[in-house]
N, C-alpha and C positions, 0 to 999 in steps of 0.2 A: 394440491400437492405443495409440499413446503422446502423448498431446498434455504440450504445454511450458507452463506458466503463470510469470508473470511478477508482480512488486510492485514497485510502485517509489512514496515519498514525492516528487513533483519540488520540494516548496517554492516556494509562494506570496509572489508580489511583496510582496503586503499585508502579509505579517507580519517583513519584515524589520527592522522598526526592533527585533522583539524578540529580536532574537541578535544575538552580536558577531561582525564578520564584518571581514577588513580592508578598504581603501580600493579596495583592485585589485578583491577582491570584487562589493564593492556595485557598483561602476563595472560591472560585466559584467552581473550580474545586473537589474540594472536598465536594460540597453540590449537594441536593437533582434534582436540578435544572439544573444539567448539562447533563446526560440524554436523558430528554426528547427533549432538545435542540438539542443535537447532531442525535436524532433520527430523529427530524424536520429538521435538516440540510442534512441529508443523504438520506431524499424523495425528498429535493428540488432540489438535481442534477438530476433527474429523467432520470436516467441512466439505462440500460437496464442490463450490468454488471458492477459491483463493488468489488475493492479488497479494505479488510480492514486490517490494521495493529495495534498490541496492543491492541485487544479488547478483554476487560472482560467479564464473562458469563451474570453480569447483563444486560449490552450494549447488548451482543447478544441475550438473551430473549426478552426484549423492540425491538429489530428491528424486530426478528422474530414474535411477537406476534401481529405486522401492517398488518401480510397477505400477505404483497405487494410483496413480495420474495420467492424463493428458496433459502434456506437458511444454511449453509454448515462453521461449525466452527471447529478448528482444534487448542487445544491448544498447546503451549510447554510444553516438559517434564517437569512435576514436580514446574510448573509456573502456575498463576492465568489467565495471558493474553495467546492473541495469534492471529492466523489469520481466517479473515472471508470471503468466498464471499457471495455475493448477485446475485441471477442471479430473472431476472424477469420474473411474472409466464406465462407470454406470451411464454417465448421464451424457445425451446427446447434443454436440458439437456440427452445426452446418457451414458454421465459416470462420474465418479466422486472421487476421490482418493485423499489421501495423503500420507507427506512421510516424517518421520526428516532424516534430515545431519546427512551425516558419522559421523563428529567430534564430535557426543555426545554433543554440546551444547545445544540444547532445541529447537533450531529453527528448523523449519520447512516451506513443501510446499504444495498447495493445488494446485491439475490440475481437470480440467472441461473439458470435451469434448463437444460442442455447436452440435445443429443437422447440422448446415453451414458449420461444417467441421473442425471450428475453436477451434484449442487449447489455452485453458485459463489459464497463471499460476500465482498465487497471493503466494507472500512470504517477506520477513523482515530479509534482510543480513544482518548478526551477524559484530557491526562497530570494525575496525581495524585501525590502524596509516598506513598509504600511505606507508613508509617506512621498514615495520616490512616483515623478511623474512618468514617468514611462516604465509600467511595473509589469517586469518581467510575467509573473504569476495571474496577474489579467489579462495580459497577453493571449498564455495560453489555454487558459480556462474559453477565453473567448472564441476563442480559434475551435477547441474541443467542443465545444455547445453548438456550434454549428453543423458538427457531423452525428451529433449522436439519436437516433431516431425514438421514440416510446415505446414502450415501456424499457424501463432500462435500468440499470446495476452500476453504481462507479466506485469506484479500490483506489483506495491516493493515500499517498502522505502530500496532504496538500499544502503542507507550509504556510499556513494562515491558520489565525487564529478566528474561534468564532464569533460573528459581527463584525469579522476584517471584510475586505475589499474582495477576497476571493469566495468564501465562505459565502458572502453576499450575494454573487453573480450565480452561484446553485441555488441557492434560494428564490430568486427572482426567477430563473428557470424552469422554477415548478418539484424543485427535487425536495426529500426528506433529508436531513441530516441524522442519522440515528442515534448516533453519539455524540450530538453538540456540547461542548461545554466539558466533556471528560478527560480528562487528563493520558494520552496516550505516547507523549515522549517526554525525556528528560534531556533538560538542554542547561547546558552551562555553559556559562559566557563570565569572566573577567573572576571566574568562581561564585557565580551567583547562581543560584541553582532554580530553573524555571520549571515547573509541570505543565507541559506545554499540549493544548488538545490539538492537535493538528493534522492527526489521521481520519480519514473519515472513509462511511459506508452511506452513498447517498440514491434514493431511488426518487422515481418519476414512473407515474401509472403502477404501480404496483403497491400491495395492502405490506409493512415489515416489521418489525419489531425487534429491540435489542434480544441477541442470547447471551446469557452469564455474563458474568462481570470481569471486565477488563482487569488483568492483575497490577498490581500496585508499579507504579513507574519510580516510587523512593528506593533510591538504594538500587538502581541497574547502571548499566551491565552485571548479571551475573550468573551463576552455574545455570540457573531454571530459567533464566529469560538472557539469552548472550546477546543482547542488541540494548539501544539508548531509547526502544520503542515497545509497546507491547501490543500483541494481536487483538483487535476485536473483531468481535463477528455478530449476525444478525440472521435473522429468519425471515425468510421473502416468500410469499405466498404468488406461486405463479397463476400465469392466466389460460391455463387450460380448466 
């Protein structure tokens, strides 16, 4: 049997004052019409599971209010946003948890247990400088590696890049990176504009393989992708 898992960063209203984004941008993303876009966007991968990062409660009522899901939000301490999964109603759910980091920052993780045996864990590593000794984003990968049992699914916007410091400790862990190296956000800093890979679909014990191709990150935010991220997804062959 093969289920499709999905990640996707949508980007949080609240944190837009801290990227630079143009006028036409902000103007969309900040109106009524973004939304229901992203909601339409997020049935069209018609993915079986889904981890979502940065979602606000309204996003999360609009998707939970299609039916189409199990439906499972976990915000950050003391923050508007946060993370989602989506698991679809077909497919069976035996447990369900979360958990914020040691470090008191707000982030957190959400784990599923599938009836396939497969563990699911969808989270949003808190971003840190490559170089900084005491790195927030090893921190919590480290902390996360220690609970996660095999066979297993992970959904991040991991905020590393690949062959970074985080990136590394999945690897070393035994997991696949499905999409190393692919360009999945756009980040701009001082207006230099990076294509940045740093969402990732990563497995342990299990057979996966990329589905269709990540849509272009030049030129977003916009009508067909409202976030600084685009979704990728992947086909997981389980273990029954």
């Amino acid at each position: 049997m093969i289920l499709r898992f999905a990640s996707f960063n949508v980007l949080a209203v609240v944190h837009l004052d801290k990227g630079e984004y143009t006028k036409e941008a902000l103007e969309f993303l900040r109106s009524k019409e973004r939304i229901p876009r992203l909601v339409e966007l997020i049935k069209s991968l018609e993915a079986d599971v889904i981890g979502l990062q940065e979602v606000e409660h309204d996003l999360f009522e609009a998707l939970e209010a299609t039916g189409m899901w199990q439906a499972y939000w976990s915000p950050k301490h003391r923050k508007s946003e946060g993370i989602a999964l989506l698991v679809r109603n077909a497919i069976g759910v035996r447990d369900y948890g979360s958990a914020p980091f040691e470090d008191g920052s707000g982030h957190s993780w959400q784990c599923i247990t599938l009836d396939s045996g497969i563990t699911v864990i969808n989270t949003h590593i808190k971003w840190e400088r490559e170089d900084a000794i005491d790195h927030a984003g090893v921190n919590q990968v480290t902390e996360l590696l220690g609970y996660v049992p095999a066979p297993a699914v992970i959904l991040a916007d991991s905020n590393g890049r690949t062959g970074g410091r985080v990136r590394t400790l999945f690897a070393e862990a035994g997991y696949k990176d499905i999409w190393a190296g692919v360009p999945t956000a756009l980040v701009v800093k001082d207006g230099i504009p990076e294509l940045a890979p740093i969402d990732i679909i990563a497995v342990r014990c299990l057979e996966a393989e990329p589905y269709g191709t990540p849509p272009s990150v030049v030129n977003i935010p916009n009508a067909t992708i409202p976030s600084d991220h685009v979704p990728i997804m992947a086909n997981v062959y389980t273990v029954e």
